[in-house]
C-alpha positions as CSV (number, residue, x, y, z in Angstrom):
1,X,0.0,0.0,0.0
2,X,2.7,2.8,1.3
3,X,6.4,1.7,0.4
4,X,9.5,3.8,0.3
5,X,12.0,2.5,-1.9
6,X,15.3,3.3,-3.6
7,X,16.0,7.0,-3.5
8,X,13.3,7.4,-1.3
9,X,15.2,10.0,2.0
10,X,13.4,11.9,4.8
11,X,9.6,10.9,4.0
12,X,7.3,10.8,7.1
13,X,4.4,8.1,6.9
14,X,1.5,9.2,9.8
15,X,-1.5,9.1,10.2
16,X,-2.6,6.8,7.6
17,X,-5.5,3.8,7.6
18,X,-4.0,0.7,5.6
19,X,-5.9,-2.3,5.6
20,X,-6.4,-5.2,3.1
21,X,-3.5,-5.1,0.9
22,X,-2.1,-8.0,-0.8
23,X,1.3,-7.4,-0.1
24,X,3.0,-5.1,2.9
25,X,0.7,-2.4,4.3
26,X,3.5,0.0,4.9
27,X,7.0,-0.6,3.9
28,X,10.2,1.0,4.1
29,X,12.4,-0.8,1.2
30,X,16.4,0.8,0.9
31,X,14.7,3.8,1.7
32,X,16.8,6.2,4.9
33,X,15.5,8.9,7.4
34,X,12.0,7.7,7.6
35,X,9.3,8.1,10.4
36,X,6.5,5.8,9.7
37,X,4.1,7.0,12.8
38,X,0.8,7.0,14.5
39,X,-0.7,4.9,11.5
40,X,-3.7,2.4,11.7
41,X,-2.4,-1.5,9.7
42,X,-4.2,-4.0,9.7
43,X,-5.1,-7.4,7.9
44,X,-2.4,-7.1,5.1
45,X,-0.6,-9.5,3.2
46,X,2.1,-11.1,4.9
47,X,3.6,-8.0,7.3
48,X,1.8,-5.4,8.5
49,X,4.9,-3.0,9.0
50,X,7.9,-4.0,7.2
51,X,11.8,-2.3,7.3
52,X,13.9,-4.2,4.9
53,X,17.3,-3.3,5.0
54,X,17.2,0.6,5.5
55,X,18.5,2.8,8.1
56,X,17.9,6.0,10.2
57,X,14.4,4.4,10.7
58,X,12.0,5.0,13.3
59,X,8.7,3.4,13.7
60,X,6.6,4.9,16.6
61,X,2.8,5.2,17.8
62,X,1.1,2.4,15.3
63,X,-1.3,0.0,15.9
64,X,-1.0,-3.2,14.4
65,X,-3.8,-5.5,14.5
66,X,-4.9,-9.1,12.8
67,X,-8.3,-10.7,13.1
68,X,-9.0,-14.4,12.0
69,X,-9.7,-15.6,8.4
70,X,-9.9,-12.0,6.8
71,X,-8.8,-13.3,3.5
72,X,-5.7,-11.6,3.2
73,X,-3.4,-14.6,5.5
74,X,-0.3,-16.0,3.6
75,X,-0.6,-19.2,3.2
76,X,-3.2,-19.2,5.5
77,X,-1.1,-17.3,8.1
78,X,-2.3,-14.3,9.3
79,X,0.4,-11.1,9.0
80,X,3.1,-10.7,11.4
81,X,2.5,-6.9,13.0
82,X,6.1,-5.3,12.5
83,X,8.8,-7.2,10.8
84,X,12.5,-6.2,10.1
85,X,14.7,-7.7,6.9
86,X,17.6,-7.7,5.3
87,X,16.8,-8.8,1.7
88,X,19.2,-9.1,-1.4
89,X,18.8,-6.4,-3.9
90,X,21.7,-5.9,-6.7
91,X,24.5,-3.7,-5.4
92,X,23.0,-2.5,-1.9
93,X,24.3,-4.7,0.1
94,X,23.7,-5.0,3.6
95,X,21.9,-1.4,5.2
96,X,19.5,-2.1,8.0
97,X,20.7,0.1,10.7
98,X,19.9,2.4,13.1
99,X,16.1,1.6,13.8
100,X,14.1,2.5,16.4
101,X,10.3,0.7,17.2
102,X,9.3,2.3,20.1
103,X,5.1,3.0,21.5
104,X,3.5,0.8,19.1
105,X,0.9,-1.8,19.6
106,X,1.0,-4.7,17.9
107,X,-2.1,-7.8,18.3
108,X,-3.3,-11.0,17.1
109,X,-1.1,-11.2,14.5
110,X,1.3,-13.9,13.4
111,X,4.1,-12.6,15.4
112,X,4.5,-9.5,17.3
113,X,7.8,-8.2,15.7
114,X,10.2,-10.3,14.2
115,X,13.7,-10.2,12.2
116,X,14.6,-13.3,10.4
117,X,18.0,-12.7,9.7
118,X,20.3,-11.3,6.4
119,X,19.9,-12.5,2.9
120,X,23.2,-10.3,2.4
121,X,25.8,-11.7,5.3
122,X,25.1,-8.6,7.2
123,X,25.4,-8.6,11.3
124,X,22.5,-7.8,12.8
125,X,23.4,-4.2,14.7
126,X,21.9,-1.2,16.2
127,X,18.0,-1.3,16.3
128,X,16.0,-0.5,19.8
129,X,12.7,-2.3,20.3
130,X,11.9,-0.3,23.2
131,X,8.1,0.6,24.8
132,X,5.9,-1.8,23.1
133,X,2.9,-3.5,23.7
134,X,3.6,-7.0,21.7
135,X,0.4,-9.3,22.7
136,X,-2.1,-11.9,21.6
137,X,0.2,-13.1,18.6
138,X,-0.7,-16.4,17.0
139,X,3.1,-17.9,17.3
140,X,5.8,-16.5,18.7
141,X,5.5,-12.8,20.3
142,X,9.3,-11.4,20.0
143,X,11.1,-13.6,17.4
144,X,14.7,-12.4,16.7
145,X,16.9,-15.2,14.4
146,X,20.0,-14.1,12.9
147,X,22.0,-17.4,12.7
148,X,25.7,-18.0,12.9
149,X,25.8,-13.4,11.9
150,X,26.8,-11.6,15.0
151,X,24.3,-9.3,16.9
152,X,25.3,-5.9,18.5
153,X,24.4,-2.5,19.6
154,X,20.5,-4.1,19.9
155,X,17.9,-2.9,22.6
156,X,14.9,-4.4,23.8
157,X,13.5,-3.3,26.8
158,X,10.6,-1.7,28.6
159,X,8.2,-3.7,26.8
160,X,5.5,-5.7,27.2
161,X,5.1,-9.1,25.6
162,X,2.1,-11.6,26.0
163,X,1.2,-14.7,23.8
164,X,-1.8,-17.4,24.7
165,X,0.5,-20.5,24.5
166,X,3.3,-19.1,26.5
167,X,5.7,-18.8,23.2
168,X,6.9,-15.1,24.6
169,X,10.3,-15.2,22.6
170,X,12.5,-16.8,20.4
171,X,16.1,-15.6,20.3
172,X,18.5,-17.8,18.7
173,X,21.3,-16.1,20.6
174,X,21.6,-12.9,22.6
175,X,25.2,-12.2,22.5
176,X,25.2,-8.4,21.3
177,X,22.1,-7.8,22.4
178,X,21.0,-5.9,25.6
179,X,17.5,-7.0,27.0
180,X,16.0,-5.9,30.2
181,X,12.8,-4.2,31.9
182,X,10.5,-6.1,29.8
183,X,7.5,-7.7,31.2
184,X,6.3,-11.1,30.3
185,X,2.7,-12.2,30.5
186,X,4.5,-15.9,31.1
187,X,8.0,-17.1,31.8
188,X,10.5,-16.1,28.7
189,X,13.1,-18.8,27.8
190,X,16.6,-17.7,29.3
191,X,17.9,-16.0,25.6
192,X,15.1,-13.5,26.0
193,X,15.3,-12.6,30.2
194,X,17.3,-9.8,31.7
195,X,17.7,-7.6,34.4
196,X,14.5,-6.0,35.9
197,X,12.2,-7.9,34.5
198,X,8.2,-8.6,35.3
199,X,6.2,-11.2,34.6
200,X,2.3,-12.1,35.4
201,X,-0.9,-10.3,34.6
202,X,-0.1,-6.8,33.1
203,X,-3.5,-5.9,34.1
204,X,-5.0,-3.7,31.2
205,X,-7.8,-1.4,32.0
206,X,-10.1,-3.3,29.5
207,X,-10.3,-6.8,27.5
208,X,-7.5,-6.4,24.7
209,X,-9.0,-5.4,21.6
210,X,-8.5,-3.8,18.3
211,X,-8.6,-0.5,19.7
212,X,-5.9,1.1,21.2
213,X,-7.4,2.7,24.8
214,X,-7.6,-1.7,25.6
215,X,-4.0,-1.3,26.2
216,X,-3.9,1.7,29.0
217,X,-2.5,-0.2,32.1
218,X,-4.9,-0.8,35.1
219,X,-4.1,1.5,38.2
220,X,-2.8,-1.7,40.3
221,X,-0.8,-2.8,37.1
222,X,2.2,-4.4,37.9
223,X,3.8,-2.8,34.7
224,X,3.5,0.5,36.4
225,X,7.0,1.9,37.4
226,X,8.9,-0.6,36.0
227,X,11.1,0.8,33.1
228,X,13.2,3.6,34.8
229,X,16.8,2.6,33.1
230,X,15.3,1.6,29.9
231,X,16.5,4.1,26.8
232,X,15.1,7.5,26.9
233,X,11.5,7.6,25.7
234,X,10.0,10.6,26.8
235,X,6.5,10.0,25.5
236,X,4.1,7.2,25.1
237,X,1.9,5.8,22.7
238,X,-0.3,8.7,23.0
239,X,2.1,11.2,23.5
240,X,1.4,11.2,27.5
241,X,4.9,12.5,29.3
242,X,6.9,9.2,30.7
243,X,7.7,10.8,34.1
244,X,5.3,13.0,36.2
245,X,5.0,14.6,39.5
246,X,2.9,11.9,40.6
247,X,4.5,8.9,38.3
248,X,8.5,9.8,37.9
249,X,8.9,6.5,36.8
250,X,8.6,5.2,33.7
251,X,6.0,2.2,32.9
252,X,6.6,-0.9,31.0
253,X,4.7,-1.1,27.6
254,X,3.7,1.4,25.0
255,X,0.8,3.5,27.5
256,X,2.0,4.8,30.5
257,X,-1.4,4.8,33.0
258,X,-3.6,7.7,33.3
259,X,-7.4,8.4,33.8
260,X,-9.6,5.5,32.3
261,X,-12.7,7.8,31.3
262,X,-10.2,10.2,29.2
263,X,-10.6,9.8,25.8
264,X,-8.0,8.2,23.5
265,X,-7.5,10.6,20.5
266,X,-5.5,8.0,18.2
267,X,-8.8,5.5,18.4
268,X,-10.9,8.3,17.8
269,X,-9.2,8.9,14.4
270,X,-10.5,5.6,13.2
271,X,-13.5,4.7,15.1
């Protein structure tokens, strides 16, 4: 539907409803300094969000969502919410670099996020995965494979990650990678735990939906609080400040907690 590609530099993708595409709903293909934010994906072809081998990328405030049978799976599979690649294209080699996924929610899908690893020989380096809501996925939540390639300068933390038949993760190894502060609606294999972790009920303010407000934390949340060395996000999803007066430290997942009768102005975009 939306795709950046070769030549494509500084192009901001927000605010944007794409649904029912049979290929990627937004993808950001050898393209540099791109924002792809606060858009609405769902039910596409394969991925949802896709960054294939680009850099200076940042992916922030989308929801990602996948229902059952909408006739768009692949293969029968339903999309996976925000994916990363490194695919082979004549004389780019290997790019994917610098990218930041941070406040997104992304449900019921295939997987959660997921990279699967370079077509191109390239290690996988310097992403952050930092302040989302991963939950509800259909196989693995948080699956990260890139194979005998070293792995450095990664980031996953302050997250929340939550998957029905307890298949949280699936790192094939974490060497180069930092992981910490993320909270697991389960027990994570050892690859995927770190310092400052959470597990148990997150304990949403509502049933988890297709709608964004489902994912505001519960006042007795045991999220809350629980992210104060992750990297510097200063907002969340809904651009509520991460420290307050009366909450100076940061929670884990993409909302922080705040008022359950205020209004959620991103779901009011699309409802």
């Amino acid at each position: 539907a939306l795709k950046v590609k070769v030549d494509g530099d500084e192009i901001e993708l927000v605010r944007n409803l794409v649904y029912h595409n049979w290929g990627e709903g937004i993808a950001v293909t050898r393209g540099p300094n791109v924002v792809v934010r606060e858009n609405r994906v769902y039910d596409n072809f394969s991925v949802n969000v896709y960054i294939d081998n680009s850099w200076n990328v940042t992916v922030e405030g989308n929801l990602s969502t996948c229902t059952d049978s909408s006739g768009y799976e692949r293969d029968g599979s339903r999309a996976t919410g925000i994916a990363l690649g490194e695919e082979f294209y004549e004389g780019w080699g290997a790019q994917l670099h610098d990218v930041v996924i941070r406040n997104n929610i992304s449900a019921f899908c295939n997987r959660g996020v997921a990279y699967w690893g370079s077509d191109v020989g390239g290690d996988f380096r310097d992403v952050a995965i930092v302040h989302n809501t991963f939950w509800g996925s259909v196989t693995t939540a948080l699956s990260i494979e890139h194979g005998a390639l070293p792995a450095h300068g990664i980031v996953i933390a302050g997250n929340i990650v939550g998957q029905a038949d307890d298949r949280l993760a699936w790192i094939d190894d974490a060497a180069g990678m930092d992981l910490h502060e993320n909270f697991w609606a389960g027990t994570p294999p050892s690859t995927a735990s770190g310092a400052g972790d959470r597990s148990g009920d997150p304990g949403f303010n509502a049933e988890p939906a297709a709608t964004a407000a489902s994912y505001r934390l519960g006042e007795s949340s045991a999220a809350r609080d629980g992210a104060a060395a992750t990297v510097e996000v200063p907002v969340d999803f809904e651009g509520a400040a991460r420290s307050t007066a009366d909450s100076p430290v940061a929670d884990m997942g993409a909302m922080e907690y705040k008022d359950p009768s205020l209004p959620c102005a991103f779901d009011e975009l699309w409802i």
